[in-house]
C-alpha positions as CSV (number, residue, x, y, z in Angstrom):
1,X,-18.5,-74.6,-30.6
2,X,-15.0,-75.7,-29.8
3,X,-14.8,-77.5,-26.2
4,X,-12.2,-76.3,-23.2
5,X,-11.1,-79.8,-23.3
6,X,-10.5,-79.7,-27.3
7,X,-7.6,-77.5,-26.5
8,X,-5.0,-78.3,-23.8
9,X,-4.1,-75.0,-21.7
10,X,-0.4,-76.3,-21.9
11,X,-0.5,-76.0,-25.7
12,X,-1.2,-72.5,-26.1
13,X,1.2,-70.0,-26.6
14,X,1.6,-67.3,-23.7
15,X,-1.5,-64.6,-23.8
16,X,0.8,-61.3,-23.1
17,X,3.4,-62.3,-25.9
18,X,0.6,-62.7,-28.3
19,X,-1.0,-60.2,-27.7
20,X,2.5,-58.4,-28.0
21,X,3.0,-59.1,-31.4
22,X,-0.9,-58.2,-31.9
23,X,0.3,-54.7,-30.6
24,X,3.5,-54.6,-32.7
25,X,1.3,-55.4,-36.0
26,X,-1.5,-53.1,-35.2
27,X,1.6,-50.2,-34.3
28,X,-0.5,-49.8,-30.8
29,X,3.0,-48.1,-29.8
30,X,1.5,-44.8,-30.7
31,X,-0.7,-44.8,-28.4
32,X,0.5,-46.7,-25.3
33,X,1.0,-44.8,-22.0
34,X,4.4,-46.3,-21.4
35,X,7.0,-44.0,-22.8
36,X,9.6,-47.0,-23.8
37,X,6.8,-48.4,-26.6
38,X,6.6,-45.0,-28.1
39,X,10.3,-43.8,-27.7
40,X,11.5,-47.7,-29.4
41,X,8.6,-47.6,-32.0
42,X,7.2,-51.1,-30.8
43,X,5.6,-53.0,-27.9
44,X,8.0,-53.9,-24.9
45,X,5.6,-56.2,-23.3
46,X,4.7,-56.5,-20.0
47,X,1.5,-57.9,-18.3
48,X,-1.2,-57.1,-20.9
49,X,0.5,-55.2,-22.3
50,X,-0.3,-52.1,-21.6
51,X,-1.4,-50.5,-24.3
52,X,-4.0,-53.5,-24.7
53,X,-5.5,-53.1,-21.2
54,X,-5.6,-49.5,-21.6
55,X,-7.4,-49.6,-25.3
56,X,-8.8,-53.1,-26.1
57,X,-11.8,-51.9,-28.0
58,X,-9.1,-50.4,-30.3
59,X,-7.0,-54.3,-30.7
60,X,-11.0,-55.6,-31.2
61,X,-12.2,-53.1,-33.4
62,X,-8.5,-53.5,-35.1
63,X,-9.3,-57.7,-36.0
64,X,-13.5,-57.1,-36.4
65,X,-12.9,-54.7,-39.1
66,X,-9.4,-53.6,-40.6
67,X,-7.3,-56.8,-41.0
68,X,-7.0,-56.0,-44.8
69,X,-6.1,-53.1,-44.5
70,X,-3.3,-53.7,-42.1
71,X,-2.3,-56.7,-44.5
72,X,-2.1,-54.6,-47.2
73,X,0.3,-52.1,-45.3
74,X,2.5,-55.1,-44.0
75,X,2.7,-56.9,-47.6
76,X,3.9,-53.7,-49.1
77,X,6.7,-53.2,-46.0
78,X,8.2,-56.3,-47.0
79,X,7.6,-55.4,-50.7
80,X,10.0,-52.1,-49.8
81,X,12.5,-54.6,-48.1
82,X,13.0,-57.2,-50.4
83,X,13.8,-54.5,-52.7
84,X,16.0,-52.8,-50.6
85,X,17.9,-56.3,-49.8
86,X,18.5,-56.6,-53.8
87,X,20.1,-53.1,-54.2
């Protein structure tokens, strides 16, 4: 079991961006109550964020059991990129 003292608190990156990018991979922007995440396709942050306080059983159930799958969908976005950057 890892001890608090094994990991400095100063160390650790900030909780709400983190958990902002978590949001952005996961596409929680769909389903977040603030109208700015929908309407710009992507988290905007905030304390939480919202969408996280508001559906965290979705970001846990997201991590416990889909990770491939959203891996698979990422790696084949870049996939469609890198192609699109050789055209």
């Amino acid at each position: 079991m890892i001890q608090d003292t094994d990991i400095p608190l100063f160390d650790m990156p900030d909780f709400d961006d983190t958990l902002r990018r978590l949001s952005d991979l996961l596409m929680a922007h769909r389903i977040c109550r603030r109208r700015t995440c929908r309407k710009n396709e992507g988290c905007q942050g905030g304390y939480g964020p919202p969408c996280y306080l508001q559906q965290r059983q979705l970001f846990a159930d997201a991590v416990r059991f889909e990770l491939d799958e959203y891996r698979e969908f990422w790696h084949r976005q870049r996939a469609v990129a890198k192609a699109a950057l050789r055209r």
